[in-house]
C-alpha positions as a Python dict, from the first residue, in 0.01 Angstrom:
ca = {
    (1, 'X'): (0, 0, 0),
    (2, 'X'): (276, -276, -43),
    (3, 'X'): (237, -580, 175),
    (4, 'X'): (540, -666, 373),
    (5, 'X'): (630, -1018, 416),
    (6, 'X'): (866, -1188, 629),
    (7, 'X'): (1064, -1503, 562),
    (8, 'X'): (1253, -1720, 831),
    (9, 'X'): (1611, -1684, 739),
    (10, 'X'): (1872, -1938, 748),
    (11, 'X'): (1921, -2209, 1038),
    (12, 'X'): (2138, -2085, 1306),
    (13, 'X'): (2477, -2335, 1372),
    (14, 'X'): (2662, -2346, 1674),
    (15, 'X'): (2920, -2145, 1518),
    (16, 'X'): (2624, -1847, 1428),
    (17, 'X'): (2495, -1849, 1810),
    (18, 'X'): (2921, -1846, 1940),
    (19, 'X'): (2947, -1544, 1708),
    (20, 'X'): (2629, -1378, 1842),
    (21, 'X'): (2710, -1448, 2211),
    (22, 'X'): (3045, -1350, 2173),
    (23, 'X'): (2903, -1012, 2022),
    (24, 'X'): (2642, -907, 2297),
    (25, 'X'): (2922, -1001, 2506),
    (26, 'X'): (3133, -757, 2396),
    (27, 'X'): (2908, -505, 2326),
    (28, 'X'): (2794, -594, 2724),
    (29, 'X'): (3128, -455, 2807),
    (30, 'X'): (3166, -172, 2590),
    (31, 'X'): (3096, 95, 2809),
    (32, 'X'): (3250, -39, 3098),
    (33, 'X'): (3587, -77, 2914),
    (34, 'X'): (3609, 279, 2789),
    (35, 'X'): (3508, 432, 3159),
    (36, 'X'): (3860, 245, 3285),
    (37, 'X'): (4069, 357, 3014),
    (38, 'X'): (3880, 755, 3090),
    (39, 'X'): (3976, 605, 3476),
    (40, 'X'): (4335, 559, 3374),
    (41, 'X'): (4345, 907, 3177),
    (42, 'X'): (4200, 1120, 3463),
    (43, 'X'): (4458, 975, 3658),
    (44, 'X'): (4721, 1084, 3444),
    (45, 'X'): (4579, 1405, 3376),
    (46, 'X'): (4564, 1470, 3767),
    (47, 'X'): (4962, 1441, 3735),
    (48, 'X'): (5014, 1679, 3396),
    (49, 'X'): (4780, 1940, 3670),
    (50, 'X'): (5097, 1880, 3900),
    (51, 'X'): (5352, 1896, 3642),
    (52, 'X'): (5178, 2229, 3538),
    (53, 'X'): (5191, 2357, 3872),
    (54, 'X'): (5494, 2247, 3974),
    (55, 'X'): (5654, 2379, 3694),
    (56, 'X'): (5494, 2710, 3754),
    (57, 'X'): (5619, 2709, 4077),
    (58, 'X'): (6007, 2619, 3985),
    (59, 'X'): (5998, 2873, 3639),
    (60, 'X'): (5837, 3109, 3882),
    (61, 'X'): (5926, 3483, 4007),
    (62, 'X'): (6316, 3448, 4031),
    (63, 'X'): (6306, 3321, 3680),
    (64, 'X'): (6049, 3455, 3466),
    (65, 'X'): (6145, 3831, 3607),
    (66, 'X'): (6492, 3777, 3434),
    (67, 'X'): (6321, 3750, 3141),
    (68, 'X'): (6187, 4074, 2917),
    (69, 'X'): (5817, 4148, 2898),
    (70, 'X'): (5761, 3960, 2589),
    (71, 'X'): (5876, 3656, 2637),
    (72, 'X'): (5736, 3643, 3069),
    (73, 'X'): (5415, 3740, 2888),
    (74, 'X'): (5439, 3431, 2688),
    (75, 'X'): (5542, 3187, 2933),
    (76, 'X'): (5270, 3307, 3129),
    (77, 'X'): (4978, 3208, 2849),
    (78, 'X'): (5181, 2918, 2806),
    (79, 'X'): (5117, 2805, 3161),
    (80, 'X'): (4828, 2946, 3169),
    (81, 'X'): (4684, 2740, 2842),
    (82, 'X'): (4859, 2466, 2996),
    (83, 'X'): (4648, 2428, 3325),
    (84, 'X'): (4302, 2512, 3129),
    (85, 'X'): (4342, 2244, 2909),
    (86, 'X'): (4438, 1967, 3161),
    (87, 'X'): (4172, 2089, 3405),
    (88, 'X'): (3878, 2049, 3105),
    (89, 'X'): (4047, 1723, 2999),
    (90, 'X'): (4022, 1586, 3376),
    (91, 'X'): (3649, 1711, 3400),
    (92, 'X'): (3584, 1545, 3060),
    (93, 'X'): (3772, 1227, 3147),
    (94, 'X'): (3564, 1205, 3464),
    (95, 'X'): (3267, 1221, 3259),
    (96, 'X'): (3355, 946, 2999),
    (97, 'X'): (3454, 710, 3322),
    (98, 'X'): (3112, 790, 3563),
    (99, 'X'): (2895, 964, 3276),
    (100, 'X'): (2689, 1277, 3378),
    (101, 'X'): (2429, 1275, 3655),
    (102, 'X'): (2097, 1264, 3460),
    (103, 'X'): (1755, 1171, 3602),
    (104, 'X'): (1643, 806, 3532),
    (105, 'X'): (1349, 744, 3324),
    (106, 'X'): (1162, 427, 3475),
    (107, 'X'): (919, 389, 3182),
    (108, 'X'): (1191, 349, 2956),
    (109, 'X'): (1173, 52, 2737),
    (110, 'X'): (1428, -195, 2613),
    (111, 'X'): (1459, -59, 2276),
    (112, 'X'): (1526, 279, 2453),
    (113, 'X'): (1761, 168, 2676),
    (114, 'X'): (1990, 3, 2447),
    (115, 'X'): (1956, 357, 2287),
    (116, 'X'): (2085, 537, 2553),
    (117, 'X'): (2316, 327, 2605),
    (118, 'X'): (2497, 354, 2271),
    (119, 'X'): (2447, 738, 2341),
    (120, 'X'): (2631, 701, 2671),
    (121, 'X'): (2934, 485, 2491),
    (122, 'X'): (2962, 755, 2188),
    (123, 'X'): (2987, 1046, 2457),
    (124, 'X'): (3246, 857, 2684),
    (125, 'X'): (3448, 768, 2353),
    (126, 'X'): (3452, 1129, 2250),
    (127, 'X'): (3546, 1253, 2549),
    (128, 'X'): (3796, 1017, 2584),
    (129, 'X'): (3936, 1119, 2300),
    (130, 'X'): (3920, 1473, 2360),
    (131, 'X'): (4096, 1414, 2689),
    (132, 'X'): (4402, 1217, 2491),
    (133, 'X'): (4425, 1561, 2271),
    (134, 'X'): (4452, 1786, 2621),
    (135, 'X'): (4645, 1614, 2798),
    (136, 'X'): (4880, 1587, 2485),
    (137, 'X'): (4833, 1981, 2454),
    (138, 'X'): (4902, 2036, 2806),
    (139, 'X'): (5193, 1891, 2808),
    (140, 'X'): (5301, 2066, 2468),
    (141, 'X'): (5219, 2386, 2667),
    (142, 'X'): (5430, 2322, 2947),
    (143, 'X'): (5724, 2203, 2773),
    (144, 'X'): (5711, 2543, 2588),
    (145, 'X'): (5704, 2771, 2879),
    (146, 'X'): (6003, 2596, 2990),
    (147, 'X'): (6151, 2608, 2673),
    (148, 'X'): (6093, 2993, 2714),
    (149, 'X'): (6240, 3046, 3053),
    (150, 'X'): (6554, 2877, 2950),
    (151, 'X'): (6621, 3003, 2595),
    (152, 'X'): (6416, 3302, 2659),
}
């Protein structure tokens, strides 16, 4: 078996403990910075669920039943793709900015709570991400079913 053997490393300078600080600062507010901007996302996603209905509501039975099967079908899944994928971003955004109830584990130690923690800041930044790309899509979806009812 190989001996291990540790060596001090080099004096720390003011500069060196600044840097470090500065870093467990930031990384202090990591999580908390990424729940506002999910905050500021659900928010927004609560008004593309409003857009989506509205516009249902305006393209609705005077105009879509003008239109032939085909293209009332399409607005329809348009709409309909449109609302599903704002509602799952909104749920997903409200995870990334409050997390997921979960039961607390008092026994934890510090090494395993700085791991949950990065697990908690990976999930909200995926999420996050995933509610940029549906809100983005819901929008796309509504724009096309309106595109539909007036060129259709």
């Amino acid at each position: 078996m190989m001996a291990i053997r540790v060596e001090p490393g080099p004096p720390s300078t003011p500069a060196t403990r600044r840097r470090a600080e500065e870093l467990q600062r930031m990384r202090a507010h990591e999580l908390n910075a990424v729940r506002s901007q999910a905050d500021s996302w659900r928010n927004g996603l609560g008004a593309l669920i409003g857009i989506t209905t509205t516009a249902a509501a305006f393209a609705g039975p005077a105009d879509v039943k003008a239109l032939a099967l085909t293209p009332r079908v399409l607005v329809a899944m348009l709409l309909l793709l449109g609302i599903i994928s704002s509602t799952t971003g909104g749920c997903l955004a409200m995870r990334a900015a409050h997390g997921f109830p979960a039961r607390r584990q008092a026994e934890v130690t510090l090494d395993g709570l700085l791991a949950l923690e990065q697990v908690r800041l990976r999930r909200a930044c995926s999420d996050l991400r995933l509610t940029v790309f549906l809100a983005l899509f819901s929008l796309a979806m509504v724009v096309a079913a309106i595109g539909v009812v007036w060129f259709g």
